[in-house]
Structures are given as C-alpha cells and as structure tokens.
Backbone bond lengths (Angstrom), bond angles and torsions (degrees), N, CA, C in turn:
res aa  C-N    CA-C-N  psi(-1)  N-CA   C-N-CA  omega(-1)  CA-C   N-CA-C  phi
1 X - - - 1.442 - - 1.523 108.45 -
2 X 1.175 116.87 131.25 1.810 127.87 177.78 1.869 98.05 -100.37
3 X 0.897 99.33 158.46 1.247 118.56 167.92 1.803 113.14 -129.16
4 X 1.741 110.11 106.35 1.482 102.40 153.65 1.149 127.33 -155.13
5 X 1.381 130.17 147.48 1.294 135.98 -171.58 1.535 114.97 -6.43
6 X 1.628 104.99 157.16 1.430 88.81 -147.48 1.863 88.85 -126.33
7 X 1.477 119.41 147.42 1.381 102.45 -173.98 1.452 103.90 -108.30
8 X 1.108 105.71 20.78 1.829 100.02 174.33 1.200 92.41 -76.17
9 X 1.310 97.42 166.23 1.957 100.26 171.26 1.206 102.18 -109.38
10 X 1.333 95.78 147.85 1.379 115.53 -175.68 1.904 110.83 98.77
11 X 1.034 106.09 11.11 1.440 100.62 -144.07 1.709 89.94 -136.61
12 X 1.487 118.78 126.52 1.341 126.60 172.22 1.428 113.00 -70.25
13 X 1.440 112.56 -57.22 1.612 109.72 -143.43 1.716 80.25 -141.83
14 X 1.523 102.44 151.95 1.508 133.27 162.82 1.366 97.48 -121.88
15 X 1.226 104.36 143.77 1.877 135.27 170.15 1.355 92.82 -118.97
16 X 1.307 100.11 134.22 1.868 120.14 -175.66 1.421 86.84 -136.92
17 X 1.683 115.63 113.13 1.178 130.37 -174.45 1.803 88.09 -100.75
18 X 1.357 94.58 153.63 1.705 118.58 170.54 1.869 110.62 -38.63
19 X 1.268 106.68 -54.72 1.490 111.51 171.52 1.873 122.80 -63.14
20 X 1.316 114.06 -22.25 1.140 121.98 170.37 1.583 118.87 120.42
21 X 0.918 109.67 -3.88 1.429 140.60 -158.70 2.221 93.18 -96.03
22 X 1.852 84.84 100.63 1.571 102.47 168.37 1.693 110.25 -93.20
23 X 1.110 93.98 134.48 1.375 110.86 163.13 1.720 130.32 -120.06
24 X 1.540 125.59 84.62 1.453 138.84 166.61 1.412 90.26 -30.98
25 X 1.799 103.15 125.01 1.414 110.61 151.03 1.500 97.21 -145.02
26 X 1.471 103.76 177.80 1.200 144.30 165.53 1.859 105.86 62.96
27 X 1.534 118.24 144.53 1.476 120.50 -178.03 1.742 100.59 -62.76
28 X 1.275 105.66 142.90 1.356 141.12 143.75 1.714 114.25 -28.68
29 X 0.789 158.38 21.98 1.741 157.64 137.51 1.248 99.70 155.99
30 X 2.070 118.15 39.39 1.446 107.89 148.76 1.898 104.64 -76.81
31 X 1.392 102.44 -179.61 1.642 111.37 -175.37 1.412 86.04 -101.44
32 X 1.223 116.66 160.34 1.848 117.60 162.27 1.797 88.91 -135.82
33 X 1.635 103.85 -165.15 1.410 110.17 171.53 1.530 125.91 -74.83
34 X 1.469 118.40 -10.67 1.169 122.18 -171.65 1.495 103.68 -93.09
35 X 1.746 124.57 -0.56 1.035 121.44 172.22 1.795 120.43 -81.31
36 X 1.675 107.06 -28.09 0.624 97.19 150.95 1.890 101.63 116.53
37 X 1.896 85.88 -8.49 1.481 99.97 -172.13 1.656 108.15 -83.94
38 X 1.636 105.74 -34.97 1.480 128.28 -162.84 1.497 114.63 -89.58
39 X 1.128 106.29 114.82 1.417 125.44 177.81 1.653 109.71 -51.47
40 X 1.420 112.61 146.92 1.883 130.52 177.10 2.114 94.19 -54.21
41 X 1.169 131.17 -28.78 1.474 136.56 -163.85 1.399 73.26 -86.93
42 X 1.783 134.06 -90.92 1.083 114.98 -152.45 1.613 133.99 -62.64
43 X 1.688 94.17 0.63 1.483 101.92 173.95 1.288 93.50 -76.34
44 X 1.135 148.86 -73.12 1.366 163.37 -120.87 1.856 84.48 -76.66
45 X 1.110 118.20 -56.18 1.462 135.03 -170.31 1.800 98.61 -50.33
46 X 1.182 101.79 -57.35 1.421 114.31 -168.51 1.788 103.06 -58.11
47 X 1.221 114.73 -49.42 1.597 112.90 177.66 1.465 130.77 -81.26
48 X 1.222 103.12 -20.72 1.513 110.16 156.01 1.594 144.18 -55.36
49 X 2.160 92.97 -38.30 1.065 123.88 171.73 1.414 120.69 -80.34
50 X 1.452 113.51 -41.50 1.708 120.57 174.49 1.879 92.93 -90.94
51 X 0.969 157.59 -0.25 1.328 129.98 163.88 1.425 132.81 -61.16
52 X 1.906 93.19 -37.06 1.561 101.47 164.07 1.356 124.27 -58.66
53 X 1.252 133.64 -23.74 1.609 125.36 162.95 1.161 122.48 -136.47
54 X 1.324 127.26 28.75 1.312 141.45 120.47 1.753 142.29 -50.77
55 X 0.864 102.87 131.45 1.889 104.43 177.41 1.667 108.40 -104.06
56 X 1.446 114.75 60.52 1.910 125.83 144.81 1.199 118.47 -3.56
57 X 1.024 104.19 -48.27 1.329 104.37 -157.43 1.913 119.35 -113.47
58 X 1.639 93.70 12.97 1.670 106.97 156.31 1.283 110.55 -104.78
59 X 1.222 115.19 138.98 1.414 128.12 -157.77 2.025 91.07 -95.93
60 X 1.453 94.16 -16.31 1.721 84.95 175.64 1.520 101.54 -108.06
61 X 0.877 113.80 77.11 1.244 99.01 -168.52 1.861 104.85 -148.73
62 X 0.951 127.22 132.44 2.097 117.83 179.13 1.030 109.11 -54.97
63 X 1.625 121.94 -40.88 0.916 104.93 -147.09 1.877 110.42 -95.57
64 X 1.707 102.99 -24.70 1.895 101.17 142.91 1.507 123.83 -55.68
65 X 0.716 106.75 -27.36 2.290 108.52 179.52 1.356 76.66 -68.00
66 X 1.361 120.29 -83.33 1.918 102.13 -150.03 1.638 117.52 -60.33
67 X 0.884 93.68 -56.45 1.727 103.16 168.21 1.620 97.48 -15.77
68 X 1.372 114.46 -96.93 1.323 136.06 -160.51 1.767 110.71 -66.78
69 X 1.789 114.98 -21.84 1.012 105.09 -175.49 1.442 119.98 -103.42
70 X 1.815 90.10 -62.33 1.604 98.02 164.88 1.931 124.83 -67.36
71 X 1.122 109.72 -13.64 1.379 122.11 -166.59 2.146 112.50 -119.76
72 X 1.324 87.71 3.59 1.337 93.82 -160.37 1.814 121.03 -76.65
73 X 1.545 116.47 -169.66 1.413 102.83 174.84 1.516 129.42 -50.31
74 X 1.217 139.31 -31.53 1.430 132.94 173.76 1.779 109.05 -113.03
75 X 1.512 109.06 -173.09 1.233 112.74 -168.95 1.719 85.89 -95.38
76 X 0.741 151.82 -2.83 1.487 166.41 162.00 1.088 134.29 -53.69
77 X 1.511 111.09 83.46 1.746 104.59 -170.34 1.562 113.31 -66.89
78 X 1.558 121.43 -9.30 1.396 106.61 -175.22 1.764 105.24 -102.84
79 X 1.242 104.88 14.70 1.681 101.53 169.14 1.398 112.45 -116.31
80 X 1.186 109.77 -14.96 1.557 125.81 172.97 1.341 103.69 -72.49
81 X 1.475 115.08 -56.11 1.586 110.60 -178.93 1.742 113.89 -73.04
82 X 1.123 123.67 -7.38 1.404 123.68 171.56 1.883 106.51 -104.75
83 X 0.687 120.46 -6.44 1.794 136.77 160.16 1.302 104.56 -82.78
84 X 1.528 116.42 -65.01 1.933 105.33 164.04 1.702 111.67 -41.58
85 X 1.314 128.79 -66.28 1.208 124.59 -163.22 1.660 111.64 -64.41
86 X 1.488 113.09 -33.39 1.460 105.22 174.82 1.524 118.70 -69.77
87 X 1.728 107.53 -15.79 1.496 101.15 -173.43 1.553 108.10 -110.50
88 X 1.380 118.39 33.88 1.512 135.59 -171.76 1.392 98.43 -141.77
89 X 1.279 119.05 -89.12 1.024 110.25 174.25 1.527 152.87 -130.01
C-alpha cells in the first residue's frame, strides 16, 4: 500500500492498496497528531470518540488509516504507516 496526496477535495491522503482499491482519508487542513500540534490527551480523545462509529479494524477502511496513521502511536507518519502495514499485513 502507497500512500499519496489525495485529489478529492476535502481530502488529505489516498491509500492505493496492491489490489487497486483507493481509500480518501483524513480532513483537508485539520491538524491530527502527526502534525505535531495535538497533544497524546487529544490523541487519546480523538480515538475514543471516532471508535464508536468507526471500523479499526479494516485495514480499508478511513477511518483505520487515520486512527493508526494520522492519529497513531508516534508523531511520525513514516512509523505509523509501517506500524499500519506490520499490523495489517
């Protein structure tokens, strides 16, 4: 899976999975944790709040990309996206 900018509007990032299958994630000039602005509390805040109608645990899915990418364990989008792929596939 690649990750790159995404031309929907409104829309940060596309995931282009091996099968072909894009997935639009993350808002258009919101901040997440990988920016660097958002505090470990408002991370914690942020996944608590989108878990209830979110699907985590689809790897095709927006609302796993942000979770795990934009929202994920480090401020680091390139360990987040290799932490997504080790915990997918």
């Amino acid at each position: 899976m690649k990750i790159e900018k995404s031309t929907r509007k409104g829309k940060r990032f596309v995931a282009i999975f091996d099968d072909g299958t894009k997935v639009h994630f993350g808002a258009r000039g919101a901040s997440t944790y990988i920016d660097g602005k958002r505090t470990e509390q408002e991370r914690n805040n942020y996944l608590k709040r989108h878990n209830v109608r979110e699907d985590f645990n689809n790897p095709k899915s927006a609302g796993a990309l942000s979770a795990r990418i934009l929202w994920g364990q480090t401020k680091s989008f390139d360990k987040n996206h290799e932490e997504f792929m080790n915990h997918f596939f």
